[in-house]
C-alpha positions in Angstrom: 72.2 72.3 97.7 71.5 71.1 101.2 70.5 67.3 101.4 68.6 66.8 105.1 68.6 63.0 105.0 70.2 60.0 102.4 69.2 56.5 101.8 71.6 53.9 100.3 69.6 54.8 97.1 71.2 55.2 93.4 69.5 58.1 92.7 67.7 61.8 94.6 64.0 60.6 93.4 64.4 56.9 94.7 65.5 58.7 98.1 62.5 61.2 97.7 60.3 58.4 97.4 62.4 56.1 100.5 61.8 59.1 102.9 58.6 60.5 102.0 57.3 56.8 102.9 58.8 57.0 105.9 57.4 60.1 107.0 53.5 59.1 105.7 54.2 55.5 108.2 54.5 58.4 110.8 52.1 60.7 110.0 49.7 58.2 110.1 49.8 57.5 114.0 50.7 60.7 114.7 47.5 62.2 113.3 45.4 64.4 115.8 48.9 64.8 117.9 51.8 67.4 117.4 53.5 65.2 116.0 51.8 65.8 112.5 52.8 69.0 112.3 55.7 69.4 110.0 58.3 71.0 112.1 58.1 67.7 114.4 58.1 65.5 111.7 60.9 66.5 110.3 62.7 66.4 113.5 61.9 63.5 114.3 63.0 61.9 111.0 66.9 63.6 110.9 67.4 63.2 114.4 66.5 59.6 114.0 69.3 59.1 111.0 72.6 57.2 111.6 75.9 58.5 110.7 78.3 55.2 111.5 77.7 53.8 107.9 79.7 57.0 106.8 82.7 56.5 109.3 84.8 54.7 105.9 83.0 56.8 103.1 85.6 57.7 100.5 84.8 60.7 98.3 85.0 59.4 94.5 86.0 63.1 93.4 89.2 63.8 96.2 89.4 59.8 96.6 90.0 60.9 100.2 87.8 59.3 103.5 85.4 62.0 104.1 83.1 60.5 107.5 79.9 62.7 108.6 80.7 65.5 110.3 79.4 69.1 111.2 80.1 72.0 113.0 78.3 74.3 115.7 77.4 77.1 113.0 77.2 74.2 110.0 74.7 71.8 111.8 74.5 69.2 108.9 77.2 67.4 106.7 77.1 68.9 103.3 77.0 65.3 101.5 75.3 63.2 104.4 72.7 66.3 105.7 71.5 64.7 109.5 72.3 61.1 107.9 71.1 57.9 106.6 67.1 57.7 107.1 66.1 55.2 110.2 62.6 54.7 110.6 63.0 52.4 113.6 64.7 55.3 115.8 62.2 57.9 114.2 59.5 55.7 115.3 61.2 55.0 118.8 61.0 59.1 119.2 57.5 59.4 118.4 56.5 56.5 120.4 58.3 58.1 123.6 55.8 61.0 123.1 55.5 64.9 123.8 57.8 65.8 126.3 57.5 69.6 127.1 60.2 72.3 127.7 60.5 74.5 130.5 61.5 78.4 130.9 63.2 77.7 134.1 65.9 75.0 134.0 63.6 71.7 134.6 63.7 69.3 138.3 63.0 66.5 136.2 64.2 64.8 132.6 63.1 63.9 129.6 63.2 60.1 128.4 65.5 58.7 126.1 63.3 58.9 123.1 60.8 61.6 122.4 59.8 65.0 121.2 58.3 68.4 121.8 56.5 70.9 120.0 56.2 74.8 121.0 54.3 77.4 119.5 55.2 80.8 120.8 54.0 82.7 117.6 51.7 84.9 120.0 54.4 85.5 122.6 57.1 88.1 122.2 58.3 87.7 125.7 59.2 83.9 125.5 62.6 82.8 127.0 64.7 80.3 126.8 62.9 77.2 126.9 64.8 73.9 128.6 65.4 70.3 128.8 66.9 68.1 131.2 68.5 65.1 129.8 69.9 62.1 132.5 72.8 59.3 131.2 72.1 56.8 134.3 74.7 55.8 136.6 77.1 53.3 135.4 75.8 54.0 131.8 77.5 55.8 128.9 75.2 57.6 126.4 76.6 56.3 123.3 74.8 59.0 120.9 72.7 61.5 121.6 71.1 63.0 118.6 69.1 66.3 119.1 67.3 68.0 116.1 65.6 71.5 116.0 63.6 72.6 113.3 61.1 75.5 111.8 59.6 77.0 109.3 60.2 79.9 106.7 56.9 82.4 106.9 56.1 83.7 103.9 53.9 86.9 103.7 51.9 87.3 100.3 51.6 91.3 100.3 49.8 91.9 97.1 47.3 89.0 97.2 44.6 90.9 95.1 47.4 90.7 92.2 49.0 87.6 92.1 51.4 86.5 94.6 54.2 89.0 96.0 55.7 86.7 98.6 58.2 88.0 101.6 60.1 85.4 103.2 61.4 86.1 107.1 63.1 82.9 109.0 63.4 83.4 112.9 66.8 82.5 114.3 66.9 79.5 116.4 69.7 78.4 118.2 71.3 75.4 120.6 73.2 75.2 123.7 74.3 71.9 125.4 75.6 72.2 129.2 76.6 70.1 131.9 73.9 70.7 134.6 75.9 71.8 137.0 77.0 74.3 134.9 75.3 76.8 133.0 77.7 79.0 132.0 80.0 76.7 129.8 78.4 75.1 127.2 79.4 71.7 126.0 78.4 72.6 122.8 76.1 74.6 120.6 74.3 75.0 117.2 74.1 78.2 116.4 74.0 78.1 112.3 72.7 82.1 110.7 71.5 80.6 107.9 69.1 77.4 108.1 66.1 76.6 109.6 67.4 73.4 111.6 69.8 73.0 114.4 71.7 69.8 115.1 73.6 68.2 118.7 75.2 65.3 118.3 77.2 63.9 120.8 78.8 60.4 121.6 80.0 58.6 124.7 78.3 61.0 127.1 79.1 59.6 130.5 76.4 59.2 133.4 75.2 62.9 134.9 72.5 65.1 134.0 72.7 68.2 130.8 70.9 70.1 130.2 69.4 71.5 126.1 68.5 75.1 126.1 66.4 76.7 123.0 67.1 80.3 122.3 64.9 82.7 119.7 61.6 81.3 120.1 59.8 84.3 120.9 56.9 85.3 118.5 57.8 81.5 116.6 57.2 77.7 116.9 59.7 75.1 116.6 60.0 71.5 116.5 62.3 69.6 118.7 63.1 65.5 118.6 65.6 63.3 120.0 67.4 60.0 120.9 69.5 58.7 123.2 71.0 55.4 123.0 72.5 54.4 126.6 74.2 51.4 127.8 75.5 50.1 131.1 78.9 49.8 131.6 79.0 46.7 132.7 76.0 44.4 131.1 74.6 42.3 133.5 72.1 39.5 133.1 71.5 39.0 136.7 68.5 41.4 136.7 67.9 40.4 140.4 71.0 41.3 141.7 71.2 37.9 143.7 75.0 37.0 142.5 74.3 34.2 140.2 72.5 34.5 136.7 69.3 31.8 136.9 66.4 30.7 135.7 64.7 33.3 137.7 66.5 35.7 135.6 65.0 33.8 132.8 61.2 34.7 133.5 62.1 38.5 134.3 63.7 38.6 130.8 60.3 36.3 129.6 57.6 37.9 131.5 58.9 41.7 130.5 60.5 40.6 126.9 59.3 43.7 123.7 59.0 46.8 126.3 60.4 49.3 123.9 61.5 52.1 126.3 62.1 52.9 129.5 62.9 49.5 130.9 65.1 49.0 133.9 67.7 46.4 134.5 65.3 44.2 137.0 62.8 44.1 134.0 65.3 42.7 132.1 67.1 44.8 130.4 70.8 43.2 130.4 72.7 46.1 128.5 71.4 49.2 129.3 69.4 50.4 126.1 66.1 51.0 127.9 64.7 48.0 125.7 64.2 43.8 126.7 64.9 42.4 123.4 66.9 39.5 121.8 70.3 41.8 122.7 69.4 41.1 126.1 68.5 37.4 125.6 72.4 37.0 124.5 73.7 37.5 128.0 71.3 34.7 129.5 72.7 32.5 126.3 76.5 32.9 127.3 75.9 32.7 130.6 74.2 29.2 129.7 71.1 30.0 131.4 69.2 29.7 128.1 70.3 26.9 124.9 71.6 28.6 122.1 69.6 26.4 120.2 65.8 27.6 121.6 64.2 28.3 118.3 62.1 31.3 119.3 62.9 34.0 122.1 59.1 33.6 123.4 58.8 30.3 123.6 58.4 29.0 126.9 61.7 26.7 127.0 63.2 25.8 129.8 66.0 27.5 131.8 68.8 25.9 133.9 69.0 27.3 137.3 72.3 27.4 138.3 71.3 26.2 142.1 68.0 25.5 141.6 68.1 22.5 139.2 66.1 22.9 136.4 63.4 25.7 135.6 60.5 25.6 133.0 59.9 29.6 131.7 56.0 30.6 131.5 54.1 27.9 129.2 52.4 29.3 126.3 49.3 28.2 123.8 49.9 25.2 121.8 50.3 25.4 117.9 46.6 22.8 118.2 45.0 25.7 120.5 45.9 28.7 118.7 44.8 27.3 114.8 42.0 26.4 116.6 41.5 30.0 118.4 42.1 31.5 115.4 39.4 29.4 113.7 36.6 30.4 115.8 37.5 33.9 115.5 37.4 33.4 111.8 34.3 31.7 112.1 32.5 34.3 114.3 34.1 37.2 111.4 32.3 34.9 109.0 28.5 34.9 111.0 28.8 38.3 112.0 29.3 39.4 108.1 26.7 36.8 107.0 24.0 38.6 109.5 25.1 42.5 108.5 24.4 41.4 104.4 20.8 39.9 105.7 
């Protein structure tokens, strides 16, 4: 009995099916990367789970509130596993991309989202292997989730006869420092028993830590993550002139949908790496942008505060794109016709 993820699902098989979805959506653009393999996969879809929705969970057996929670030698909840399956934070973490470990403590840092896959199976002098991890300044890292994960080898030793399997499972372990200092680790996951180790942290405050890896000599692991920052104090003036404008406006348009890795001149009003609709809402109250603009990419118009009024970036007409979209259609229709002749 050891659940590694949950959906809000009545029953294991409709969860089976829920997660196993999820993981062929990635698999599918992960194929010919290392992100396929099953070690990465599988880290990248616990570490992406969520364990707020469990803050008020009441157990129907004790009748008591019973919230996720782990320990450094039990890494996952024993009702909850790594949490409730998202696919939008799993994706986020495959989208960041292979971000590769070190065997000397690293100059520079991973990003916020992404994952890494080492395979040291060949290498019985292998290290430690590290990651750098930076919370910006003025910034609060409001989770981090960090997943390890590997795989059981099984030996068959009498294949001539039937199967005669022997099982061995490396030990893998976690430690989470301040980078400043080594010695103290803020915490660890160090279970003896599974094949998956598990940080999570909240409200990590701006500085650089560092993750280090221990027991991958003569093994491969995969390793996933997700940090979710945000600034301190949001700001929509993204360019720092003292007054949020229409020219604040455009930056938000003109950048509006990067993902990751965004700064706050690009747009990005609250600190979460992303220029999105959250972001949008500080232009709104600052009453830059109507409340009442129907779609966050249209081009509407933004007040300037001391600039009058400011029109955003125009975009096709309704007319012009039916009518782009019906020349495409027409030259999908011509090109077909002359493939059947």
């Amino acid at each position: 009995y050891k659940p590694d993820l949950v959906t809000p699902s009545p029953s294991t098989s409709v969860s089976t099916a829920r997660i196993s979805s999820a993981a062929a959506m990635l698999h599918q653009t992960a194929v010919g990367t290392d992100a396929a393999r099953s070690e990465v996969m599988k880290a990248i879809l616990m570490s992406g789970a969520t364990k707020s929705e469990f803050a008020t969970w009441v157990d129907p057996t004790t009748g008591l509130v019973n919230p996720w929670d782990h320990t450094q030698t039990r890494p996952l909840d024993d009702v909850f596993g790594a949490g409730e399956l998202n696919i939008y934070n799993s994706y986020l973490e495959q989208f960041g991309g292979k971000q590769s470990g070190t065997q000397s403590a690293p100059a520079s840092s991973v990003g916020s989202y992404g994952w890494d896959y080492q395979d040291h199976k060949s290498d019985p002098g292998t290290g430690d292997i590290f990651y750098n991890f930076t919370v910006p300044t003025d910034s609060t890292a409001k989770e981090l989730s960090i997943i390890l994960a590997w795989n059981v080898k099984v030996t068959d030793t009498d294949p001539g006869s039937g199967f005669s399997p022997v099982e061995s499972l490396q030990n893998l372990d976690l430690a989470f420092y301040d980078s400043t200092n080594l010695n103290a680790p803020i915490t660890t996951s160090a279970s003896t028993v599974d094949n998956v180790e598990h940080i999570y942290l909240t409200n990590l405050t701006s500085g650089t830590y560092t993750l280090k890896v221990t027991g991958s000599a003569n093994w491969d692991y995969g390793l996933a993550w997700r940090m979710s920052t945000a600034f301190n104090t949001p700001s929509a003036d993204f360019d720092n002139s003292g007054t949020v404008d229409g020219a604040d406006f455009l930056a938000w348009q003109r950048n509006n949908g990067i993902l990751l890795g965004a700064t706050h001149a690009q747009g990005d009003a609250n600190g979460d790496g992303s220029v999105d609709t959250d972001d949008l809402a500080f232009l709104t109250a600052a009453g830059v942008v109507s409340a009442s603009m129907s779609h966050p990419n249209a081009g509407g118009s933004a007040s300037g505060n001391s600039s009058g009024s400011l029109h955003g970036v125009p975009e096709p007409t309704s007319g012009a794109l039916l009518a782009a979209g019906g020349m495409m259609i027409a030259a999908g229709r011509i090109r077909r016709r002359k493939r059947c002749e």
